[in-house]
N, C-alpha and C positions, 0 to 999 in steps of 0.2 A: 733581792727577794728570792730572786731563783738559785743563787748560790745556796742560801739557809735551806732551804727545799732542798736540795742536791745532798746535804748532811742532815739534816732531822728525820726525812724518810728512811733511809735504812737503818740510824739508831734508835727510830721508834719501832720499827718492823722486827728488827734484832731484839728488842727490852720486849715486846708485846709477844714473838716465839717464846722467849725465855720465860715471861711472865705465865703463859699459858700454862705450860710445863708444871711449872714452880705450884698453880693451882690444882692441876692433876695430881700432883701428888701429897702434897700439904695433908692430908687427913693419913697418910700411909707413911709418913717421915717416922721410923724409927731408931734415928740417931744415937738419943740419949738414953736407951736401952742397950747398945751396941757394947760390947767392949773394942774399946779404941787404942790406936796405935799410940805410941808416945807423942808432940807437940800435933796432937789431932786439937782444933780449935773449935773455941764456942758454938753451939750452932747458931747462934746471931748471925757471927760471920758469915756466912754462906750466901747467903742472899744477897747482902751487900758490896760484897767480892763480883758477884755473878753480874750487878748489875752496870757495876765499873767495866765489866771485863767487857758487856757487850754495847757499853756504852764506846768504849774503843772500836770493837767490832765496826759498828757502824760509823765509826766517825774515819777509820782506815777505808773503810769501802767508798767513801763520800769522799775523802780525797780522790779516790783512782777516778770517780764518778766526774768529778770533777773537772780531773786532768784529760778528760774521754778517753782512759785507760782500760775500761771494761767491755768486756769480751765475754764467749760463750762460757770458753774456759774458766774464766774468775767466776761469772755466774755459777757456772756449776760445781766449783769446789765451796763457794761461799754456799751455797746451800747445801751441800750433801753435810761440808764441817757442821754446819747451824743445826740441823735435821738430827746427825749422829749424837750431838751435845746434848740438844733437848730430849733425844729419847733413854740418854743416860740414867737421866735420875727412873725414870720409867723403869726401868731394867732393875736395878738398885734397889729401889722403894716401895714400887708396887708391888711387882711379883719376886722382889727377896731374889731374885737367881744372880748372889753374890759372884760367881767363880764367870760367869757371861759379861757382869759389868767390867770384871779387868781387862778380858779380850776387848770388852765393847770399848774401854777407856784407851784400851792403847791403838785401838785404830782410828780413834780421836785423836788424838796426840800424831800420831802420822800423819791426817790428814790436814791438821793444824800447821803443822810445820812445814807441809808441802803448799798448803795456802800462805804460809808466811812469806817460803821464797819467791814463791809467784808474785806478793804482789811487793816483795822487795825488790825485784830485776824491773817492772814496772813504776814506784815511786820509795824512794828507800826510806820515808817518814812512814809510810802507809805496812811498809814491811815489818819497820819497827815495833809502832803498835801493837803487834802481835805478842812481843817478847814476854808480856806479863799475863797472856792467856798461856803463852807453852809456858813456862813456869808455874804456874797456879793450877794448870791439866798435870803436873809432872808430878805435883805435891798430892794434887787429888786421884795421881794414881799409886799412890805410895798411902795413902787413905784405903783408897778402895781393897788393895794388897791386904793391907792391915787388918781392915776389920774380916775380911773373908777368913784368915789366917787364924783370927782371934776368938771367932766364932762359929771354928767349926771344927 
């Protein structure tokens, strides 16, 4: 029991930041007013992406959890990465400052990938994990690019 507890808490504390987020801004989503970049995808996707992606999240941090691999360090990149992602769409969608969310996306993507290696020198499954969030941040900033580009 205590193993399942060791991964369900941070993939639900991961889904529940994300979630929150995702509620903040729902009434301010102007996507499909946007002119978009070329293979820019349904907005359906988005959410569902988000919620695999931090469904990882927390299942990579539950291994390190696990293996008693966490440390101040991993705490605090796993939070400032979580913190910078969720205030993403904020930046984006609420208050529209398109040309802020690319800086703000690609010091995501930095700090993603600096959390990736950390907790790949730590558990190299746990590291892995990560590969389909910098991927999916790399696309969503080639989006974020796009529409700024496109609509201004």
């Amino acid at each position: 029991m205590k193993k399942i507890i060791t991964f369900v808490k941070p993939i639900l504390i991961t889904v529940i930041v994300g979630g929150i987020s995702g509620a903040i801004i729902s009434r301010f989503i102007d996507y499909e007013t946007l002119k978009q970049p070329p293979l820019s995808p349904p907005s359906i996707l988005f959410p569902i992406v988000w919620t695999i992606l931090y469904i990882l999240m927390g299942v990579s941090y539950g291994i390190l959890k696990n293996d008693g691999k966490i440390d101040k360090e991993i705490n605090m990149i796993y939070a400032t990465q979580l913190l910078t992602n969720v205030t993403w769409p904020i930046i984006f969608f609420v208050f529209k400052w398109r040309f802020l969310a690319i800086i703000w996306i690609l010091v995501l993507l930095g700090l993603i990938i600096y959390m990736a290696m950390k907790f790949y020198r730590k558990n190299k499954r746990a590291g892995l994990l990560q590969i389909p969030y910098i991927l999916w941040t790399i696309f969503a900033t080639y989006l974020t690019i796009g529409v700024y580009v496109l609509n201004n």
